[in-house]
N, C-alpha and C positions, 0 to 999 in steps of 0.2 A: 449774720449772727449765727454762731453757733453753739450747740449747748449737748453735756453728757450724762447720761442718765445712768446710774448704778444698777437700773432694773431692767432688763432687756425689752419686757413684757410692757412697761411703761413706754421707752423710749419708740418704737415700733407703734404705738399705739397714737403716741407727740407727731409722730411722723406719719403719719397715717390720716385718714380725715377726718380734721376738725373744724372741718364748715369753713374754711377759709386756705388760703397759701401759704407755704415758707417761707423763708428769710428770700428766698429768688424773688419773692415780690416787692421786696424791697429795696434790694441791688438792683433789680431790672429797671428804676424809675430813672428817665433821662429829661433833659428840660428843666428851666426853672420853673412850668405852673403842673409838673405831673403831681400825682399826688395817687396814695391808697388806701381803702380803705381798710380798719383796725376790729374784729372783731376777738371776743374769746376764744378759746382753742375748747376743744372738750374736755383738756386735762389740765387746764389754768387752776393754780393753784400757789402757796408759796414754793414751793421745792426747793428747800432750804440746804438740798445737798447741789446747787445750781450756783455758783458766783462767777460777777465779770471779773476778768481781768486786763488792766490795762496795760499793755505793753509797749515802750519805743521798738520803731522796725527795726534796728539794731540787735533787739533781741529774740524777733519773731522765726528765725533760721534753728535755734537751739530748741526755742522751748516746739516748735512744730515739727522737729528729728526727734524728740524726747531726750534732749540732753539738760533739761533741769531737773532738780530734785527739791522738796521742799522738806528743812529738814530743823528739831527744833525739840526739846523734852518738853511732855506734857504740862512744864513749869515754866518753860520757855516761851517768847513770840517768835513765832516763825518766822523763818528767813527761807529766803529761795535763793537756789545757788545753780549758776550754771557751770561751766569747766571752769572758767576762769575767773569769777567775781562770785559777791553776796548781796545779794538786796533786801532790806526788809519790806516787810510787806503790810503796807495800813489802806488801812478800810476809812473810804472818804464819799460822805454820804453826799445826795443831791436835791435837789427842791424841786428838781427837774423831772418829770416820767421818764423813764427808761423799760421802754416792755421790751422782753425777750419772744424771738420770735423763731423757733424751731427750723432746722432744714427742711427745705424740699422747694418746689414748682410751688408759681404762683398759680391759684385758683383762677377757672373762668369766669368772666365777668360773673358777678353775682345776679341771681333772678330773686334775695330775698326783698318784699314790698319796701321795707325800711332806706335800702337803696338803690334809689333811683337813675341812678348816671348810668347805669352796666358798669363803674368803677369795680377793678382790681380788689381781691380782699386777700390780704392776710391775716393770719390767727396768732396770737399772744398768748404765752402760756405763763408768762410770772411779770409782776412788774417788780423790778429791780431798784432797791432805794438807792443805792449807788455802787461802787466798785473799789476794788483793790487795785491800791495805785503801790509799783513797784518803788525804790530808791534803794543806788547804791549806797552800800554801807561796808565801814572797814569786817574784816571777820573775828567773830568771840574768842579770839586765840587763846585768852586769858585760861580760859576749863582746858585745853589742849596741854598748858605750861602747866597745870593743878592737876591733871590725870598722870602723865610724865613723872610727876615726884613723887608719884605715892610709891615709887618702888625701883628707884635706877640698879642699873648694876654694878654689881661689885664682884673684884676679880672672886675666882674660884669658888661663885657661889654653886648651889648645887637646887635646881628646882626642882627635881624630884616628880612626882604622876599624883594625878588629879586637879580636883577643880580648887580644893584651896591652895595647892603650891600655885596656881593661877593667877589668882587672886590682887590685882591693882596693877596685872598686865594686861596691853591692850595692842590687838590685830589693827593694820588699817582698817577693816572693814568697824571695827567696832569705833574708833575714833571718828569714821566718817559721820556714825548712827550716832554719835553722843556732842559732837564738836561741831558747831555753826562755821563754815567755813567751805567754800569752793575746794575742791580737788586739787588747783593749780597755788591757791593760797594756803591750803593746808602742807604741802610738800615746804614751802617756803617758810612754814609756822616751823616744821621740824627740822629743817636747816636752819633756822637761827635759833635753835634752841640746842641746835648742834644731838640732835638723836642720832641713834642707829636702830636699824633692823637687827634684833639678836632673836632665832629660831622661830622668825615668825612675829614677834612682838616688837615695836617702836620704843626703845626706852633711853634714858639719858644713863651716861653714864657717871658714877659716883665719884664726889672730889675728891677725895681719898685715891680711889682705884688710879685716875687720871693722872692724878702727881704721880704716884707708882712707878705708871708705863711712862711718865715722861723722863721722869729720873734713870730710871733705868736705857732709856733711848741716849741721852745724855753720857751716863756712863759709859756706856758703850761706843759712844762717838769719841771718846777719849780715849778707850781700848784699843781700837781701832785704826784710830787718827782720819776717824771720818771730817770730812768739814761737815761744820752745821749747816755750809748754803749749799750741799752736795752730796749728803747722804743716800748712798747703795741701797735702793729699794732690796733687790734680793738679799744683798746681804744683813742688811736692818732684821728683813722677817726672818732671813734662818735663823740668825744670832738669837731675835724675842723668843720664837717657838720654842729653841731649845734650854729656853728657860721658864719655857710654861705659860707662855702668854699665848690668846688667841691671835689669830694674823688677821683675823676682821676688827678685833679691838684697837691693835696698834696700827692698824690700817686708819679707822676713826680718829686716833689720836693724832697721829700726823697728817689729816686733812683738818685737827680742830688749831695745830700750834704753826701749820706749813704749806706747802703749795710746791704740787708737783711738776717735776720739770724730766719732759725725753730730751736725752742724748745723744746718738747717734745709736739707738736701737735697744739701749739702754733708762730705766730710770731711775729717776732721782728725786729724793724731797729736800727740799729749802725750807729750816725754819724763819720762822717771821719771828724779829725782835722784840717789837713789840708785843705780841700773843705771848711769849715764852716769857719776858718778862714781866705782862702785867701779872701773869697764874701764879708766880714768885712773892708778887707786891702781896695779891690774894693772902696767899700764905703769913707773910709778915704781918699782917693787920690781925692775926686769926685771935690774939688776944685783947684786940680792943683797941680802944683808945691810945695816939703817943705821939709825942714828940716829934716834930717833922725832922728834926738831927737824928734823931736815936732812928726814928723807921729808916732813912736815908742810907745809912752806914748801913744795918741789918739788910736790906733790900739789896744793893750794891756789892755787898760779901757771899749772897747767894745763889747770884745769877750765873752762868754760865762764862766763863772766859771768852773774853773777845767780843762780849753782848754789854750794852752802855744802859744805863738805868735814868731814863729822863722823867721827870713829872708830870710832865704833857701827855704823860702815857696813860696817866691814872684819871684822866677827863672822863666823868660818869662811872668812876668807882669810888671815888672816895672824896671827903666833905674835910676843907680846911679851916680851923677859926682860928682867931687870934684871943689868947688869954693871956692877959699882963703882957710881958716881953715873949712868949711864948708861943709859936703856931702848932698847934695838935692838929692831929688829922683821925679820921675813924670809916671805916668800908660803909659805903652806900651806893650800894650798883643798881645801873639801871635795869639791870636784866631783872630785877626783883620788885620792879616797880609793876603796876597796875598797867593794860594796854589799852584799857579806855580811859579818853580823855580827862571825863568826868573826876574818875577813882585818880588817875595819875595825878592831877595836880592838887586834891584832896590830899594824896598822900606828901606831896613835897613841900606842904605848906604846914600840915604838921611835922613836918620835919625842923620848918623853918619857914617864921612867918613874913621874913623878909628876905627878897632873893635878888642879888645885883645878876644881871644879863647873863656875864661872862662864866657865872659859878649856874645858872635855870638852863642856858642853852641846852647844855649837854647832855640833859633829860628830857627836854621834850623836844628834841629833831628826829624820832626812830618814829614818832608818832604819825600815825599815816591817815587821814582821813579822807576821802572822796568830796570833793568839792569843797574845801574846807583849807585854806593855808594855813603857816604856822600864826600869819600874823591877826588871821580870823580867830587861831586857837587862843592866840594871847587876850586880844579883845572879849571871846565871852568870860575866859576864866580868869584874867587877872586886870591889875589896877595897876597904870604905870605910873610913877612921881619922878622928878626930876629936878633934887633942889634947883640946879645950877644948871647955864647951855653947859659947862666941860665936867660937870659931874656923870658919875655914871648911873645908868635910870635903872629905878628900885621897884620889882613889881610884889606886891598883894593882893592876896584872896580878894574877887570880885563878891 
């Protein structure tokens, strides 16, 4: 057992002689009938800056290099993260004694009257009501997606010197200090929220800006007679730059709508159809509620020449009903949703308090949970019914 003292003067002192042995005298016990004896230490006391921790050996390589961090606002519970995951961390008491017993060499047999064998003694310096038991847990992405909007960018903004042009921007280093989330999950929080690094700070870029550079990427592929599945890196940036655009920005944009491809020493971006088109559908929904004809047409007359507008594209952006003879549809993205389970299906049941498979799927499969399938997700949070065997099954709010 081992234990770390804040005070040098104390822990020296823990280590030092308190009428009995270290924890060696209790690792040293072999045999089923050894045994030793248990006295106080001279420094037993609660030492409440002292907690066990329980670790699987799987984790005991990171946190023994010092690759965890415990990380959490003072309004927060903490979580402990190592490079790669998040665990939280609960405090789970015992009925059991558990004493803590300081490093060092076990004592020589004891000469005090009290014990008689010459038995082994070690010294006990706290008894421990019980300990912190780690469990994987998804990471609080949700504050990472809420710190990111307080202030995306937009083209030709100008932030100017000091600390309020600052102000709702945010360093790695500062999202690691405020956002519950492993190193390895946090990168991954900000590639699906699609960030960039602009002069230091991680920020989304604004939809407005985004349509912008895409239109214009567009334009210009028409200018040009670029293909859309083969666009000129070099030439894309010269052409943006000398239009006032960053080459980091339209750099971002064509990794947010394409996927780049080398050539034979050259490269190139492909856009993706469906990325290019659903930012289009976005677009046409921007006034609300309509008509699945009328968005249809709209949508289709927008798009890019040569790019096909299918509805299957729109799975987790947008909510179709049927009124009178009429199907309306209206924007409901999941990206906007809640990432805790909890909040997420709270939220899609006020949305709608009955939800057939085919229309719930599409909002809760991004859902990640550590030990946890979708079909456990469905069972705590919702109610399934099934008029009929060939009907299709209807779930509600558990």
């Amino acid at each position: 057992m081992d234990a770390e003292m804040k005070d040098a003067d104390t822990q020296a002192e823990i280590e030092g002689d308190g009428d009995g042995g270290g924890a060696d005298a209790v690792l040293g016990l072999t045999g089923g009938g050894a045994s030793v004896s248990l006295c106080y230490h001279q420094a037993y006391g609660p030492h409440d800056d002292i907690l066990l921790l329980e670790v699987a050996d799987d984790l005991l390589p990171d946190l023994l290099q010092g690759r965890v961090i415990v990380r959490g606002c003072p309004d927060e519970e903490a979580v402990l993260c190592t490079p790669s995951a998040t665990y939280a961390m609960k405090f789970v008491g015992t009925s059991n004694s558990m004493f803590m017993i300081p490093p060092g060499e076990p004592s020589a047999p004891s000469l005090r009257p009290d014990i008689t064998n010459g038995d082994v003694v070690a010294a006990a310096i706290k008894l421990a009501p019980g300990s912190i038991e780690l469990i994987q847990t998804a990471p609080r992405l949700d504050k990472l997606r809420n710190l990111l909007r307080e202030r995306p960018y937009v083209l030709d903004e100008d932030l100017g010197d000091g600390f309020q042009h600052k102000k709702g921007l945010y360093t790695w280093q500062d999202l690691c200090e405020l956002v519950q989330a492993s190193d390895s999950e946090m990168s991954d929080g900000l590639k699906s929220l699609s960030a960039v690094e602009i002069d230091g700070f991680w920020r989304t870029v604004d939809a407005n800006s985004l349509n912008t550079i895409l239109d214009m990427i567009l334009h210009n592929s028409v200018l040009h007679d670029w293909p859309l599945n083969a666009l000129p890196e070099n030439d894309v940036f010269s052409v943006m730059e000398s239009d006032g655009f960053m080459r980091k920005i339209v750099r971002h944009c064509l990794n947010i709508f394409g996927t780049k491809v080398d050539l034979e020493d050259r490269s190139f971006w492909s856009l993706d159809e469906r990325c290019v088109c659903l930012q289009f559908a976005r677009r046409a929904l921007g006034a609300g509620r309509m008509k699945l004809g009328n968005f249809m047409d709209k949508w289709e007359r927008s798009i890019p020449s040569g790019m096909r507008a299918d509805i299957q594209m729109l799975e987790g952006e947008v909510l179709c009903e049927k009124l009178g003879a009429e199907i309306w549809l209206h924007a409901f993205s999941v990206a906007d949703l809640p990432l805790t389970p909890t909040e997420r299906f709270a939220a899609l049941f006020r949305e709608r308090p009955k939800w057939e498979w085919k229309d719930l799927q599409p909002y809760i499969r991004d859902l990640r949970i550590p030990g946890v399938s979708s079909e456990g997700l469905l069972i705590k949070y919702t109610r399934r019914t099934q008029p009929s065997a060939n009907a299709e099954p209807i779930f509600t709010a558990r």
